[in-house]
C-alpha positions as CSV (number, residue, x, y, z in Angstrom):
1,X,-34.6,-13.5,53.3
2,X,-35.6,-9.8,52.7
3,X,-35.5,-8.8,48.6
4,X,-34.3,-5.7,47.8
5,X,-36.7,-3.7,45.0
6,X,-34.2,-4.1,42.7
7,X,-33.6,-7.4,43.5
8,X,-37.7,-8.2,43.2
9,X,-38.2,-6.3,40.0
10,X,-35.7,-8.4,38.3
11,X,-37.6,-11.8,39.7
12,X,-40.9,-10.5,38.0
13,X,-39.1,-9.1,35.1
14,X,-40.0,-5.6,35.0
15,X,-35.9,-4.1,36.0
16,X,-35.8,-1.2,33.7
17,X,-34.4,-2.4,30.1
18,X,-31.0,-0.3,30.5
19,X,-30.3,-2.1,33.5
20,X,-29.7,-5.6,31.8
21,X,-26.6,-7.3,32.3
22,X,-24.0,-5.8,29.7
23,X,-20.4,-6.5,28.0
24,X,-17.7,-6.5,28.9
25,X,-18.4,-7.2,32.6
26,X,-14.8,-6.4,33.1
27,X,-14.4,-2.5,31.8
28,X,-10.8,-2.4,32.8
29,X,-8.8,-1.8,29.8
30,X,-5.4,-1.3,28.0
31,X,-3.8,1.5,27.2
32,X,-3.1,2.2,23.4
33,X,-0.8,3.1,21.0
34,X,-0.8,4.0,17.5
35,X,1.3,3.9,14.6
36,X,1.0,6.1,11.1
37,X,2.4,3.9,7.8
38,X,2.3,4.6,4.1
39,X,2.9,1.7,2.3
40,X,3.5,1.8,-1.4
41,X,2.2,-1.4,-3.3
42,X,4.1,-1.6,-6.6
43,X,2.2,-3.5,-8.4
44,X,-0.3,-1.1,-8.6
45,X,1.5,2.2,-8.3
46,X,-0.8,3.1,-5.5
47,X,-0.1,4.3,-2.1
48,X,-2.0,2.7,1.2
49,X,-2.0,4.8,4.0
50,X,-2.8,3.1,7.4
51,X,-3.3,4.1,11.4
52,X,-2.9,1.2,13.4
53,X,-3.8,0.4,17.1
54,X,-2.7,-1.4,19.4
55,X,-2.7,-2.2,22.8
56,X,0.5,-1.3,24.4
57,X,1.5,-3.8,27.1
58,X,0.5,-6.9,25.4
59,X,3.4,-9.1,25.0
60,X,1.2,-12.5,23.0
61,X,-0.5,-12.1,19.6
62,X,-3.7,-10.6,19.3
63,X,-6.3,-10.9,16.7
64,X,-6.1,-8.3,14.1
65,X,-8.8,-6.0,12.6
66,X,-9.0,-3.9,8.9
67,X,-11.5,-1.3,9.0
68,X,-12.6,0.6,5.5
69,X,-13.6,4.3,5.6
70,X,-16.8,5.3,4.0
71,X,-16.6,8.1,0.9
72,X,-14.3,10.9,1.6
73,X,-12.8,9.7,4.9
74,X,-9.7,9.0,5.8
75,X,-7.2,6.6,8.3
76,X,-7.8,8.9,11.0
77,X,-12.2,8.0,10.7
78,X,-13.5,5.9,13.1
79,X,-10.6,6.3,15.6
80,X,-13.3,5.6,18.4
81,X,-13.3,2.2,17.6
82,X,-10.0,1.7,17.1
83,X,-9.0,2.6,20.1
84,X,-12.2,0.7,22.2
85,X,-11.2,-2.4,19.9
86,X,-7.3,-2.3,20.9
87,X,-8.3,-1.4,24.5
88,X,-9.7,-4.9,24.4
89,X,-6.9,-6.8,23.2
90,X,-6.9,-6.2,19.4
91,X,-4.9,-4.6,16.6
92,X,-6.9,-2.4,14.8
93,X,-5.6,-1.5,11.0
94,X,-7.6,1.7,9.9
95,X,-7.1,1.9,5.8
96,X,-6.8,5.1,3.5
97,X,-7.9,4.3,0.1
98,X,-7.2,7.0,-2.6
99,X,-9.5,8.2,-5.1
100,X,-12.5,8.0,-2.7
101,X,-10.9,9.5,0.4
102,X,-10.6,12.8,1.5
103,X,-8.6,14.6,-0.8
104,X,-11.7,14.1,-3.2
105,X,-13.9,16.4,-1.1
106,X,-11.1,19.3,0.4
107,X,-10.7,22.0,-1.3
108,X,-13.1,21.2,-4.0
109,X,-15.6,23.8,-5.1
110,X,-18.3,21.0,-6.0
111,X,-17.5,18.4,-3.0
112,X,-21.1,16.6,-3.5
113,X,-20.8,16.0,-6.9
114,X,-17.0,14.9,-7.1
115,X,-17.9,12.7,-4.1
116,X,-20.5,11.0,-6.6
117,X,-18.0,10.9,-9.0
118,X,-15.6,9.4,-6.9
119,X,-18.3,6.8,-5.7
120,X,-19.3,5.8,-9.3
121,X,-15.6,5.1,-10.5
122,X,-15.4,1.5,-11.1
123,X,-11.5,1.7,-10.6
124,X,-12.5,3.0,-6.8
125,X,-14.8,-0.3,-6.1
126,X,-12.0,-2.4,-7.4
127,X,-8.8,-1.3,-5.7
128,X,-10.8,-1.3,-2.0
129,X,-10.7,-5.1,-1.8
130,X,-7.0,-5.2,-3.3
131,X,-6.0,-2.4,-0.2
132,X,-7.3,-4.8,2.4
133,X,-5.4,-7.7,0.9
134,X,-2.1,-5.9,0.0
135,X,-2.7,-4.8,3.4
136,X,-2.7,-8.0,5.0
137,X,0.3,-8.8,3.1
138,X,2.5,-5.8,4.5
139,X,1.1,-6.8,7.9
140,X,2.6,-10.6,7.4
141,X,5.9,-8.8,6.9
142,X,5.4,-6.1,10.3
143,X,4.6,-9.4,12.2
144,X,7.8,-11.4,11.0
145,X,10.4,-8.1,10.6
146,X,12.4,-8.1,14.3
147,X,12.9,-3.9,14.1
148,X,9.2,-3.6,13.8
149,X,6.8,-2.6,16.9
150,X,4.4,-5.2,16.2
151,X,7.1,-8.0,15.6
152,X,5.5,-11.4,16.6
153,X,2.1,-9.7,17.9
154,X,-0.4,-10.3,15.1
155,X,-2.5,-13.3,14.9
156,X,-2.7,-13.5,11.5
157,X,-4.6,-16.4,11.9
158,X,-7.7,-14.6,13.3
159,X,-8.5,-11.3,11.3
160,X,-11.2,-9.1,11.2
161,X,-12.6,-6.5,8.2
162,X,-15.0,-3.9,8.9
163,X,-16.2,-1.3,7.3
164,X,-18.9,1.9,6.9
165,X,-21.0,2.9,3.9
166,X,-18.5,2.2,0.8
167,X,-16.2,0.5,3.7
168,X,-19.3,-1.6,4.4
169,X,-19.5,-2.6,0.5
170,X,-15.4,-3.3,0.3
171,X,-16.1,-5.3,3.4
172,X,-18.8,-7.4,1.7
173,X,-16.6,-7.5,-1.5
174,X,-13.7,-9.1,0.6
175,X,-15.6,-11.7,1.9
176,X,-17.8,-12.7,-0.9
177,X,-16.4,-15.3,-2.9
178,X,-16.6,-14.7,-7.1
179,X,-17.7,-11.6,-7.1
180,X,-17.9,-9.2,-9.8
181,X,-15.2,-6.6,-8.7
182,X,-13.3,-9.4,-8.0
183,X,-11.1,-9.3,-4.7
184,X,-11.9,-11.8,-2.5
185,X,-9.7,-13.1,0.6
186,X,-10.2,-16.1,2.7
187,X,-7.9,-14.6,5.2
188,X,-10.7,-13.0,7.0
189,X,-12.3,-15.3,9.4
190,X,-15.3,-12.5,10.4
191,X,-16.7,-9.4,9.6
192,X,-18.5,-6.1,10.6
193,X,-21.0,-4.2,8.1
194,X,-22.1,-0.9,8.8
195,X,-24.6,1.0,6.4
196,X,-23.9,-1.4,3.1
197,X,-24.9,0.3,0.0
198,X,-27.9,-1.7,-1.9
199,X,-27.1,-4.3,-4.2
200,X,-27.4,-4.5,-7.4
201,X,-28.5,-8.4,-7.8
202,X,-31.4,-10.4,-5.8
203,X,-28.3,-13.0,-4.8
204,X,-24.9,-10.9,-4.4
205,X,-24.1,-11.7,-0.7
206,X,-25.5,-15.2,-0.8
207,X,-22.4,-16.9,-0.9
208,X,-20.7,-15.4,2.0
209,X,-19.8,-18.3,4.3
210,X,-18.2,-16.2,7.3
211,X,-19.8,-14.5,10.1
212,X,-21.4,-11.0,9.5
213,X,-22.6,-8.4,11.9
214,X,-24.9,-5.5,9.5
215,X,-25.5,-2.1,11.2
216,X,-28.1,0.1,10.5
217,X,-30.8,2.6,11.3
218,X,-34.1,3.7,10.5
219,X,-33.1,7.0,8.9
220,X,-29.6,5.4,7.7
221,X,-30.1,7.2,4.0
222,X,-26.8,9.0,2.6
223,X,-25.6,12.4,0.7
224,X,-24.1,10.5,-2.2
225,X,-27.2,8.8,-3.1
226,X,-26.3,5.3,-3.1
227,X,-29.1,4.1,-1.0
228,X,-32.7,6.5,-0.9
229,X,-34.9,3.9,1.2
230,X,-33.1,3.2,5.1
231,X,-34.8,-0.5,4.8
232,X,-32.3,-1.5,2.0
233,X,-29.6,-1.1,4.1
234,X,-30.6,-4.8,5.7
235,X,-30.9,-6.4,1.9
236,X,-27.1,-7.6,2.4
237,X,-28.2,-9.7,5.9
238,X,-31.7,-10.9,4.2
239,X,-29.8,-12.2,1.3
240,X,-27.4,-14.2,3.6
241,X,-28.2,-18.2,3.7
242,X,-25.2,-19.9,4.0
243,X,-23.4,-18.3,7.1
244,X,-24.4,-16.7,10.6
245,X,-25.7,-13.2,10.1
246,X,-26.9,-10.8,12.5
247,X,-28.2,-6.9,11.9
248,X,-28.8,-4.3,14.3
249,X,-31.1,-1.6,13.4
250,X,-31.4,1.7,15.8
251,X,-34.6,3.0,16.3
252,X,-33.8,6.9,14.4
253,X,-30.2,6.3,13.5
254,X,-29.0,7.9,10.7
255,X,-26.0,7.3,8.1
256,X,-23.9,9.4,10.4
257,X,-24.3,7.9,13.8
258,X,-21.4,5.2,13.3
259,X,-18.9,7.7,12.0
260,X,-18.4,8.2,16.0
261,X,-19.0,10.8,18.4
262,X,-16.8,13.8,16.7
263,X,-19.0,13.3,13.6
264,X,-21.4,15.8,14.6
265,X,-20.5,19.6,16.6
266,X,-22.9,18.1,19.3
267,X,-23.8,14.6,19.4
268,X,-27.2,14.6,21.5
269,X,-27.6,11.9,24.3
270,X,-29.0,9.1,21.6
271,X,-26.1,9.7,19.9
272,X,-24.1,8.6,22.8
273,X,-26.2,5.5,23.6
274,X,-25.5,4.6,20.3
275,X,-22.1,5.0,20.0
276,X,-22.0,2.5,23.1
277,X,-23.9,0.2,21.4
278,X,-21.7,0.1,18.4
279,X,-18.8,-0.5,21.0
280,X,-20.2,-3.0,23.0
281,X,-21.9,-5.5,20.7
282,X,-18.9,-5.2,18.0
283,X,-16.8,-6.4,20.9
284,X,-18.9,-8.7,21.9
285,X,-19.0,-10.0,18.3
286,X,-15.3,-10.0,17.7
287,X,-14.9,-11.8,20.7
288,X,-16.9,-14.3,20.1
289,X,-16.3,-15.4,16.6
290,X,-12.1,-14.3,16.5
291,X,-11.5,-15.4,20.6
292,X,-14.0,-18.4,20.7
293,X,-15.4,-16.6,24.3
294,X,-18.6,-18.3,25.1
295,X,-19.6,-15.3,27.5
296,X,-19.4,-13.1,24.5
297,X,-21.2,-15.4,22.4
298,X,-24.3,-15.9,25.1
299,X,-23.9,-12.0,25.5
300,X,-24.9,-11.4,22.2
301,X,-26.8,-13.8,21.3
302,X,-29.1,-15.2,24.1
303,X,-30.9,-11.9,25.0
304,X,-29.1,-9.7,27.2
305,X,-27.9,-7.7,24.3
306,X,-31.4,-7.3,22.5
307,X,-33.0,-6.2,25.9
308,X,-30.3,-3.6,26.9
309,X,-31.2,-2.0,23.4
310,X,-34.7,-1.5,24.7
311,X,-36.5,1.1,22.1
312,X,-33.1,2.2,20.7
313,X,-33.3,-0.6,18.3
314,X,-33.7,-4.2,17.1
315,X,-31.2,-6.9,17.3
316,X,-31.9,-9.8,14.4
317,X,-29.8,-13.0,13.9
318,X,-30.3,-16.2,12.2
């Protein structure tokens, strides 16, 4: 039989990194709706905005996701991910959390230093966590109201929480059990980290016993001055012992790069490999640890994934 070049470069292992085998195999995909809410949570006097999507013409329940905007974002943030993830047969639940989000920064004269502000209030840090999980709770009620558009679609049995920057550190908080800020939920099943702010103690994160996927880059430093040195953003995964854990790190990424593609005038062509990156593994990842899918699982974690990244980063689990 006559080989092909392609076909002999991959025998002797020298096919061009970017041509590894990749996820999904199937790029076919849904198309998506999305739906503004304000919920009020009484408890706290506090309003919890949310953006949710979802894919339209799925009829069975699908795994749900919360996502946490760094400082000074909003629900509309990260609406690249939100829409790939509900593409792909999940509901994706994009938070607001006042007193950290947007209205901190617009139309102040001193945005920098009332985003510090913001970002040192311990009442901020608290109330994260208690969103997600008051979210949760309004989402129990969408699920089981009959007038509601998600009525009997949520798999509340499979959620998701993910997070950037000060999203990353509610995520962590949500998942950790006993810690200091409190707010801890064993509803979520798996989780998604992306540029966690240092920690404070040698042993913070050491407890989590869910799945974690930590994001980060080489030049991943930020404005607010939570974390100076890019290597501490992988403290969170290195203190992990008593749960999977696996942490990406691109090669040149900065704190901006998983804000999405609109986070920058002109994202250059890294930018974009990066941003496809982000979508790809993070599926692969939900997948695999909220849909039980073996291919995902072998995707991510047998090779293919850390040799499509090539010199764009470095994929590390244990």
């Amino acid at each position: 039989m006559k080989l092909t070049a392609i076909a002999i470069f991959c025998l002797i292992g020298i096919l061009p990194l970017s041509a590894a085998p990749n996820y999904p195999a199937d790029t076919r995909v849904a198309p998506v709706k999305t739906l503004l809410l304000n919920w009020h949570d009484s408890a706290r006097n506090r309003d919890v905005p949310a953006k949710i999507y979802y894919p339209a013409n799925t009829t069975s329940p699908c795994p749900v996701i919360i996502f946490s905007h760094g400082l000074g974002g909003s629900r509309e943030g990260y609406g690249y991910l939100g829409d790939y993830w509900a593409a792909h047969g999940y509901i994706s639940v994009h938070l607001q959390h006042p007193g950290s989000d947007e209205a901190v920064w617009k139309d102040s004269k001193r945005p920098m230093k009332d985003l510090r502000r913001a970002a040192a209030d311990p009442d901020n840090a608290r109330n994260r966590p208690r969103d997600v999980s008051f979210a949760l709770d309004q989402l129990t009620a969408l699920n089981a109201g009959t007038a509601s558009p998600l009525h009997a679609r949520l798999d509340l049995n499979r959620i998701g929480l993910a997070g950037h920057s000060f999203g990353s550190f509610t995520t962590l908080a949500t998942i950790t059990p006993a810690h200091p800020i409190g707010g801890y939920d064993p509803r979520i099943k798996a989780a998604i980290a992306m540029s966690t702010p240092a920690p404070r103690r040698d042993d913070l994160y050491a407890a989590i016993k869910i799945p974690v996927y930590h994001l980060t880059g080489t030049a991943d430093t930020d404005q607010a001055g939570s974390v100076k040195n890019a290597k501490d953003r992988r403290i969170p995964y290195d203190q992990t012992h008593s749960a999977p854990a696996c942490l990406l790190t691109f090669e040149g990424g900065d704190h901006m790069v998983f804000s999405g593609p609109t986070a920058r005038q002109k994202p250059d062509a890294r930018d974009l490999r990066f941003h496809d990156f982000i979508e790809r593994s993070t599926l692969a990842f939900w997948d695999a640890e909220l849909k039980g899918s073996q291919s995902a699982r072998t995707w991510l974690h047998d090779g293919n994934f850390a040799a499509t990244l090539g010199h764009y980063g470095v994929f590390e689990q244990k």
